[in-house]
C-alpha positions in Angstrom: 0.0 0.0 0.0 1.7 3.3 -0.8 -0.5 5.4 0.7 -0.4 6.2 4.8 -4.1 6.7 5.1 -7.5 6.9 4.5 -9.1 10.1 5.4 -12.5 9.8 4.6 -14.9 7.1 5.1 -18.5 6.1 6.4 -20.4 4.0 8.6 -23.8 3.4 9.7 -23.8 6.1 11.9 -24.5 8.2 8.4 -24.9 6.6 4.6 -22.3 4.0 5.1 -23.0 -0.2 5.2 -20.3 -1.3 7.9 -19.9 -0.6 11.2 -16.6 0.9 12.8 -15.1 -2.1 13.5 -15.2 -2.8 9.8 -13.5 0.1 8.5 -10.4 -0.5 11.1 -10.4 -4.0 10.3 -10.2 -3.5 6.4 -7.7 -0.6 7.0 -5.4 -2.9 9.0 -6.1 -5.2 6.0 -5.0 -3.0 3.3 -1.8 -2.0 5.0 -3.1 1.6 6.1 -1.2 3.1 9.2 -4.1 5.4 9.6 -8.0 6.0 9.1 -10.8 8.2 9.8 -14.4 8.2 10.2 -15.7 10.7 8.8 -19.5 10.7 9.1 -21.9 13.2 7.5 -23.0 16.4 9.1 -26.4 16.4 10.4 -28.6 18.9 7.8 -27.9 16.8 4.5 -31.6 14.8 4.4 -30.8 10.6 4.3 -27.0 10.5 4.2 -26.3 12.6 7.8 -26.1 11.8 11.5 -29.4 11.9 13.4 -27.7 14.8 15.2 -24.3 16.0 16.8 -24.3 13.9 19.9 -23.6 11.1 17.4 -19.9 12.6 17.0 -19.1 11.8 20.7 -20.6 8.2 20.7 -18.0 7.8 17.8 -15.5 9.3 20.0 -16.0 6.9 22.9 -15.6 3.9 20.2 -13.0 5.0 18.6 -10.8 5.5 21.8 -11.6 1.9 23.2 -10.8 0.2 19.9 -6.9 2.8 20.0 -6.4 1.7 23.5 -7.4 -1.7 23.1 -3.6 -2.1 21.5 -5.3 -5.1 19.0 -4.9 -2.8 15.8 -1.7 -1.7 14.1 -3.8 1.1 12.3 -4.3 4.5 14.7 -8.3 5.8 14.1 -9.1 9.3 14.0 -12.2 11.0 14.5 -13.6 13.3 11.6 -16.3 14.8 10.0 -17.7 15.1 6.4 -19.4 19.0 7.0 -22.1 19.9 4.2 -21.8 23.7 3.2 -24.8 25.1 3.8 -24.8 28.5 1.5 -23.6 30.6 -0.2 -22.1 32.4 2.6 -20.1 29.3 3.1 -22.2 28.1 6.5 -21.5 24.6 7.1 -23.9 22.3 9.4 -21.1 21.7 12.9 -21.2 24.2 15.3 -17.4 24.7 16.8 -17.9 22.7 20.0 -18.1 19.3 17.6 -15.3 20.5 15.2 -13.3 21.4 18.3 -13.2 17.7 19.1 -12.3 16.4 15.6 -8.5 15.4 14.3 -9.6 16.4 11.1 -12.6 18.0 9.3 -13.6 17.4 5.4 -16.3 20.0 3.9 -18.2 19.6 0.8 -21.2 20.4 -1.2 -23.8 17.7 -1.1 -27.4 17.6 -2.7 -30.4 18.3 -0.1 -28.6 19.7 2.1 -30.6 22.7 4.5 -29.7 25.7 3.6 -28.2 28.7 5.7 -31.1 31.1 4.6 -34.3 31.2 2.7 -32.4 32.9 -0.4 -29.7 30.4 -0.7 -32.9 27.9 -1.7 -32.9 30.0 -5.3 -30.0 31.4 -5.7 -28.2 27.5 -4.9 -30.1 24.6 -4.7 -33.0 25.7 -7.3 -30.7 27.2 -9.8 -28.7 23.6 -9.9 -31.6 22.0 -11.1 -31.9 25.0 -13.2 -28.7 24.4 -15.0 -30.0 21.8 -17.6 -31.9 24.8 -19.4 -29.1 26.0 -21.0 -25.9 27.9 -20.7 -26.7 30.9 -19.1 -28.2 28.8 -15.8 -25.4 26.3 -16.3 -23.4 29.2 -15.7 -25.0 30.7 -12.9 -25.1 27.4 -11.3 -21.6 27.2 -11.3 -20.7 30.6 -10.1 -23.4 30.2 -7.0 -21.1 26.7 -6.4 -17.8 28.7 -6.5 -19.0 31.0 -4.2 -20.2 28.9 -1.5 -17.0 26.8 -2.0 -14.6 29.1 -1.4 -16.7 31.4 1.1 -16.4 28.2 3.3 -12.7 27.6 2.6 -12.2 31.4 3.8 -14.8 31.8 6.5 -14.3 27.6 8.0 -10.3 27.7 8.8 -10.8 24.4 10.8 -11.6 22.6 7.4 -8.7 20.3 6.5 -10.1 18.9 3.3 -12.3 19.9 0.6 -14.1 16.6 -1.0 -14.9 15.9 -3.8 -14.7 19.6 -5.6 -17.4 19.9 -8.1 -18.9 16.6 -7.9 -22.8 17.2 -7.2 -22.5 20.7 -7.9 -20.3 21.8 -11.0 -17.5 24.3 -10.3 -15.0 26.4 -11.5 -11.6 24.4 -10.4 -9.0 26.6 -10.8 -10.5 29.4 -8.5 -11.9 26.7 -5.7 -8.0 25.2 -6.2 -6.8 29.1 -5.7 -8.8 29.0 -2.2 -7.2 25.7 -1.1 -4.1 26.8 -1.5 -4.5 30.3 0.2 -6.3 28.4 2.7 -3.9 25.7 3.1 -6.8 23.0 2.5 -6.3 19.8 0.8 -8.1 19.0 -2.5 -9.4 15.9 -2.6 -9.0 13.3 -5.2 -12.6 10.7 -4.2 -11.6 6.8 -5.5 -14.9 6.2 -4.7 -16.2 8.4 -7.0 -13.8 9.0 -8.9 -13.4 12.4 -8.7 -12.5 14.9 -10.2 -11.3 13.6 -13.6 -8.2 13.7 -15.0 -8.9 16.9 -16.9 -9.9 19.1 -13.6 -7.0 17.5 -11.6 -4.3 18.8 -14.0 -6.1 22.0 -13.2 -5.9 22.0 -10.1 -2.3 20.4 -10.3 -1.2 24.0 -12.3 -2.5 25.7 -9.6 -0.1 24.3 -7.1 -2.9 22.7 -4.8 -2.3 19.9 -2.2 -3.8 16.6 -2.8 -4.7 14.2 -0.5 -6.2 10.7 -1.8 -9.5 8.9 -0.1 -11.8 6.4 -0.6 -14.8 7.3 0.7 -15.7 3.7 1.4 -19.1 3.3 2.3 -18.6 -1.0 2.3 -15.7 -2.3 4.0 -14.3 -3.4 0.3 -13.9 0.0 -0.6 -12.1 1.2 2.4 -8.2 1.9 1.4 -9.1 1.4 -2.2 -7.4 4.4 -4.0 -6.4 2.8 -7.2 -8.2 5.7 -8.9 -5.6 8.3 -7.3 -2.5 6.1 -8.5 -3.7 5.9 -11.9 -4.5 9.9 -11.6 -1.4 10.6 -9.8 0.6 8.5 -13.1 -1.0 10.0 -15.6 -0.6 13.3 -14.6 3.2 13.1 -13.2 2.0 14.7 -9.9 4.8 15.2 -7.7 4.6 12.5 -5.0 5.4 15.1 -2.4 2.3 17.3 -3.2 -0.1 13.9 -2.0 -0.3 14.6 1.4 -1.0 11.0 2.5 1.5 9.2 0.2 3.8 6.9 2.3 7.3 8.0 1.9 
């Protein structure tokens, strides 16, 4: 495995199939040194925790399985944060981040928004874009803005995931805000996401990249074939993946 870790995963507790347990156990199984649970904040409708006490049950479990000594792999609590708005709101108040090692932030479909104009001026006008150009457009300019409003306004965020998945956006300036925001951009093997055309993008740009799985099914934890084949095909410098094992 030449990757250290896997930074972003799920379990039950959100959208994933497998239980904590499974992710460590498939982690250790891969050869990971480290992983992270990274469940979904609470305001994105089906795929997020019933609510922020959740974080601190994960907490608990995570500490007993670190002390227990019986797994090589070290687990670290995070969160997968859904930006809100365009004011770049996110859905964890600071006393849950607070707790986290890391936190990932990303734009997610049904997600409640931070006001009652961010319901046009976002989520409408994304199922607005397939009328043409000009929505397309505005689409993607009300997905940069929330973006990198987060990036600027969230300093705890660690990881942007994803970019530009659900919501289409413009990469270069959402990789300009990573990297005057010191945020990792996140090549998704689950999804794999972005393609090869955005990562070179965002590759010119001089971002950091950091490779995850987002395993939803113990299978898929600590798969990131996707990000070596991206990382050959593009030449990336190996010391711009953050989590490549040196």
């Amino acid at each position: 495995m030449p990757f250290y870790g896997d930074y972003h995963t799920h379990s039950r507790y959100s959208d994933g199939r497998q239980d904590i347990l499974d992710i460590v156990q498939a982690a250790e199984h891969k050869g990971l040194h480290e992983v992270a649970i990274t469940e979904h904040g609470p305001l994105a409708a089906v795929i997020g925790v019933k609510n922020t006490d959740i974080y601190q049950d994960i907490h608990e479990q995570i500490d007993a399985i670190n002390r227990s000594e019986v797994y090589a792999v070290q687990i670290l609590l995070g969160a997968e944060a859904n930006i809100r708005g365009l004011d770049g709101s996110i859905d964890l108040p600071e006393e849950s981040i607070r707790n986290f090692d890391l936190l990932i932030a990303g734009l997610h479909p049904f997600t409640w928004p931070s006001s009652a104009s961010d319901i046009g001026r976002l989520w409408i006008q994304n199922y607005l874009r397939y009328l043409g150009r000009s929505q397309r457009e505005k689409a993607i300019n009300a997905n940069t803005k929330a973006t990198v409003e987060c990036l600027y306004t969230n300093q705890e965020v660690d990881i942007l995931s994803h970019p530009g998945l659900f919501y289409e956006v413009d990469v270069e300036e959402v990789a300009r805000a990573c990297v005057k925001n010191n945020v990792l951009f996140e090549i998704n093997c689950g999804h794999e996401h972005p393609d090869i055309s955005d990562i070179m993008k965002a590759d010119q740009v001089g971002v950091e990249f950091i490779v995850n799985s987002d395993a939803h099914f113990p299978e898929s934890v600590g798969n990131l074939n996707y990000g070596l084949e991206i990382m050959n095909k593009c030449k990336i410098s190996l010391d711009r993946i953050n989590n490549w094992l040196e």
